[in-house]
C-alpha positions, -999 to +999 in steps of 0.1 A: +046-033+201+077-016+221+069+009+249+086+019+283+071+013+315+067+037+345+105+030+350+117+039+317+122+003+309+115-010+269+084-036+277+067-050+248+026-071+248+032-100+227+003-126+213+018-150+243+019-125+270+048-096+272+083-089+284+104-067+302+141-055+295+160-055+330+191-044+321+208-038+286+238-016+295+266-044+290+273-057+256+279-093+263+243-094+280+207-087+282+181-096+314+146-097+307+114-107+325+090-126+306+053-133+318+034-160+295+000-161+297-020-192+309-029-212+274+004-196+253+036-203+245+063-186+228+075-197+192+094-227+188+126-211+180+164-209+173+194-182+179+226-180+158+241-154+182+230-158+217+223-184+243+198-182+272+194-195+307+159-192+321+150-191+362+114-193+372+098-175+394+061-183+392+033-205+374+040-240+356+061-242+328+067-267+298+098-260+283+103-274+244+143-283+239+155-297+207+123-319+213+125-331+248+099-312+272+108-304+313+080-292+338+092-265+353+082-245+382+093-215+411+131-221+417+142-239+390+159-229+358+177-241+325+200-233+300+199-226+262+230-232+240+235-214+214+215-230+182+190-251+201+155-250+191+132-239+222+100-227+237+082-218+270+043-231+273+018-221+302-006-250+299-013-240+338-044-212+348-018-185+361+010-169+344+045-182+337+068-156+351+108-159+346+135-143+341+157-150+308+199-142+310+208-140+273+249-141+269+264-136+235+274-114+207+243-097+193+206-093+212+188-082+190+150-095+179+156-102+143+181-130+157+153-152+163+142-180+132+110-192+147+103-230+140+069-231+146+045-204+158+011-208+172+006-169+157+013-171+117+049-157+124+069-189+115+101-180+097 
């Protein structure tokens, strides 16, 4: 469910925590901050249109790409190409806050195919 924060901001409650648009004024990117809740994770998924780099800023994270997992953590980051499947787990007791760059040609939500999805909304 979309709604705006005290800022005016879109923010949106997922079943893995929620996120935050930062900015989406430019139309060759989006910033958003995600917060994922200690025992989620987003949907394994894929993009046709957009790729992603992700910085941390709090909590553990396990990052799924194309298969290979990275523990991530405060500081550190990684990058998305276009077309790879990914996904961000909190297997840690305190959220998983970072901040997600998306660069491309279309932002949109229905360019996600999700892969897998721990909530029924695999593609």
């Amino acid at each position: 469910m979309m709604n705006k924060d005290n800022e005016g901001r879109e923010f949106s409650v997922r079943p893995w925590g929620s996120y935050t648009v930062l900015d989406d004024d430019a139309t060759d990117f989006k910033v958003k901050q995600l917060t994922v809740t200690p025992g989620k994770r987003l949907s394994y998924q894929v993009h046709a249109k957009r790729s992603e780099h992700w910085f941390f800023v709090s909590g553990k994270a396990l990052v799924t790409l194309d298969g290979v997992e990275y523990n991530l953590g405060p500081g550190q980051s990684i990058d998305i190409p276009v077309g790879t499947a990914h996904r961000c787990a909190n297997e840690g007791s305190e959220p998983v806050v970072f901040i997600e760059v998306q660069t491309g040609t279309y932002f949109g939500e229905d360019d996600i195919v999700r892969l897998d999805d721990d909530f029924g909304r695999a593609s």
